[in-house]
N, C-alpha and C positions, 0 to 999 in steps of 0.2 A: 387387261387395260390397254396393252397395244393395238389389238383389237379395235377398240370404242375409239381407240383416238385416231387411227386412219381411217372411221369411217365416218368420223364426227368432219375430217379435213375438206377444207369447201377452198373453191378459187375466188380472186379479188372479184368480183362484181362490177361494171358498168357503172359508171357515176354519171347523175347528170346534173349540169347547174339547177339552181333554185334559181326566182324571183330573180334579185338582183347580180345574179353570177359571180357572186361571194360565198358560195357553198357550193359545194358539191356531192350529191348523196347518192345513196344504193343501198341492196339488200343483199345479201346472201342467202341461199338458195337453204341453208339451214338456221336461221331467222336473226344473222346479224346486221344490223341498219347501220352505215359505214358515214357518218358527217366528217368532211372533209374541207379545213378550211382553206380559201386559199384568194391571194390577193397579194398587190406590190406592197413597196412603202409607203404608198397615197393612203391606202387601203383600197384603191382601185383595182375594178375585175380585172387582171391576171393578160397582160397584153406581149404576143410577140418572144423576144429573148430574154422581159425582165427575171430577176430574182423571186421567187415565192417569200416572201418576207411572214404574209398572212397575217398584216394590222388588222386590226379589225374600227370599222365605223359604224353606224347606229344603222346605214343598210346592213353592215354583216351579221349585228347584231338580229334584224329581222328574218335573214336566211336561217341563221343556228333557230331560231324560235321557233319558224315552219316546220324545219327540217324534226326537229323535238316531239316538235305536235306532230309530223308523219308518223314519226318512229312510236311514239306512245298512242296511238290509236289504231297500230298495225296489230292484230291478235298474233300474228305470225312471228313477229317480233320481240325477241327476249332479252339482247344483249346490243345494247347502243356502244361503236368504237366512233372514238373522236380522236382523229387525226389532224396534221398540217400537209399541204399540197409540197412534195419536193424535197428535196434531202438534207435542206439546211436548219429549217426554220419550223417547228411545231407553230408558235406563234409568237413575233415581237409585241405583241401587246394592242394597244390603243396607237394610232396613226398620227403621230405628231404633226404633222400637216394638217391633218384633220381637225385636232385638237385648237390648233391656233384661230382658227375660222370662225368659232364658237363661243358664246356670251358666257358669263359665267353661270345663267341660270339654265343656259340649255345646257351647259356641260353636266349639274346636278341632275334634270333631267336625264342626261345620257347615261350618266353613271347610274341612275336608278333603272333605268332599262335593262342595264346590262344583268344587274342583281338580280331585279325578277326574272331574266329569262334562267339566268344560272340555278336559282330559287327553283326553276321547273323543271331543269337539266336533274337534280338534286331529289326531287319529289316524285320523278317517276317512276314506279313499280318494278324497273325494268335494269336489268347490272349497267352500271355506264364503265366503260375503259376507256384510259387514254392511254392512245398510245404514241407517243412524245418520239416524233421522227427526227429530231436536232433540236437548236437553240429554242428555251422556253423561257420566254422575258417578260416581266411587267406582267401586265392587265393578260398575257399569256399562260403563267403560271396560276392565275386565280380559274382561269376557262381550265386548268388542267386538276386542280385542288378540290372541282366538283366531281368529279369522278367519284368511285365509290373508294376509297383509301382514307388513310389518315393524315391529319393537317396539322400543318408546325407553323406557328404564330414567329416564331423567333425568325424564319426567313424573311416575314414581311414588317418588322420592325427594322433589319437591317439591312435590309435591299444587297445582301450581299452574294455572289455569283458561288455557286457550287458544281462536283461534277456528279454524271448520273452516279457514280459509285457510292459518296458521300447521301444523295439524296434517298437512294436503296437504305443506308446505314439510318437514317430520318423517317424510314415508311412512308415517303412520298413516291414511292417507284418499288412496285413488288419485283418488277422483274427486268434483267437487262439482257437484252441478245447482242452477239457479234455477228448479225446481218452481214455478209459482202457486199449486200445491195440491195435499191431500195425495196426492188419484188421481191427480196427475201425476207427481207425485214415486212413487210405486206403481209405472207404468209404466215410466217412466224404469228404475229400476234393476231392472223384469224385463226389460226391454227387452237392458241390459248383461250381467245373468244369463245371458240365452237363447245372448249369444254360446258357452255355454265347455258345450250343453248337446246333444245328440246331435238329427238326424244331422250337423250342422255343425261338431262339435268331437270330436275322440275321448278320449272320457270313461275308457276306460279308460286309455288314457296318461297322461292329466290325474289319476288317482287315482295310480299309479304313481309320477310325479314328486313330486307328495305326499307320499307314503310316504317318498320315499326322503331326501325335505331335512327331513321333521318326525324321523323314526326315525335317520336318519345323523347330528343332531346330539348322539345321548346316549350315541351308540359310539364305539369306536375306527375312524381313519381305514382300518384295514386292514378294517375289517368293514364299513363304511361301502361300500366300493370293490366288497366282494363281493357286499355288501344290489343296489348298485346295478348289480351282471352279473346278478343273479339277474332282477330285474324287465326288465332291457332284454330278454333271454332270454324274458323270458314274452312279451313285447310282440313279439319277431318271431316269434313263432308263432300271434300272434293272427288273427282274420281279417279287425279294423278295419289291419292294417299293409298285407295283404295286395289291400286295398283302395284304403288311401294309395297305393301305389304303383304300383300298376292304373292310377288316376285320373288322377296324374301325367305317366305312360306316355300315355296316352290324352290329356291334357291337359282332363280332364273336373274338376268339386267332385267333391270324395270326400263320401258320405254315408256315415254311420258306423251302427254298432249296439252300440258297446260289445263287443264281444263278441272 
């Protein structure tokens, strides 16, 4: 296993802005697609000496959307990390300046944008991690809640502040590092990434079981049970199954292709 895991280890990637220069994305060279959000307390593009706050507004909301849609139509790509720009801030939420600017009908509007993009964040095929660089506030921790984990109702009934320890204790955080800093903490959790990312992990199973626990929860159990023959089906005709079990046979690592 030491092995697989030093060679599965990739460096941080190049980020470039999106559209409005409220995101910033990249790949890794062994198929991690890295959104990165990052912006003041306006929610404005990221100017000079300010603070990375990383509010988001209905342009950041249009970067994360692209950024989704890149990463979900890359074949290459298996495991989407979502970050905050800087070492304070994962994301305070919605931009209170922002907010105040706005009718009470385009705020509905806005709040429904935000849904549906999370809704796709949620629906794609592909592992999502967050990996929560410091404070996760408001409309922050719901962008962190779509990840692929589990989700505690009681935090957002009482808006009450927790630490990442307690939030580990909740299953809202599998895992916590003592990063010295922020490129180590960078690594760290590409490093954790890389496990679930081709050819060491089979990516298209891992979207598969995805599918079927994000989409099986808004059906009925009987459709649920056929969503999930349909997919197991596509999966033993794949030629990463056909390789599992080669490898096995053989007693060799299966390397995968997705495929």
């Amino acid at each position: 296993m030491a092995g697989l895991s030093r060679e599965s280890m990739t460096s941080w990637p190049e980020l470039k802005p999106m559209k409005n220069r409220l995101v910033n994305y990249g790949e890794t060279k062994n198929g991690v697609a890295i959104i990165e959000l990052i912006s003041d307390s306006a929610g404005d593009p990221l100017e000079g000496d300010k603070t990375p706050v990383n509010t988001y507004t209905r342009e950041m909301w249009h970067d994360i959307d692209d950024a989704i849609l890149e990463a979900r139509f890359n074949d290459d790509v298996s495991v989407i990390l979502i970050t905050g720009h800087g070492e304070k801030f994962f994301s305070a939420g919605a931009s209170i300046k922002y907010l105040n600017t706005l009718s009470p009908r385009y705020k509905y509007f806005f709040c429904l944008h935000a849904n549906e993009t999370l809704s796709r964040l949620e629906q794609t095929p592909k592992l999502v991690i967050a990996a929560l660089n410091g404070h996760t506030v408001g409309g922050g921790l719901e962008i962190a809640m779509a990840a692929d984990k589990a989700k505690a109702m009681e935090i957002m009934v009482t808006g009450r502040k927790f630490s990442f320890e307690e939030s580990r204790e909740m299953d809202l955080v599998h895992d916590i590092y003592d990063s010295l800093s922020l490129d180590e903490f960078r690594q760290d959790v590409l490093d954790y990434a890389g496990r679930f990312s081709l050819p060491f992990a089979a990516s298209k199973a891992i979207g598969n079981i995805k599918r079927s626990v994000q989409s099986g929860m808004e059906i009925p159990l009987e459709y649920h049970l056929a969503l999930e023959r349909e997919l197991q089906s596509d999966l033993f005709q794949s030629e990463d199954a056909k390789e599992g079990i080669k490898a096995y046979v053989d007693r060799k690592t299966p390397r995968f292709e997705g495929k």
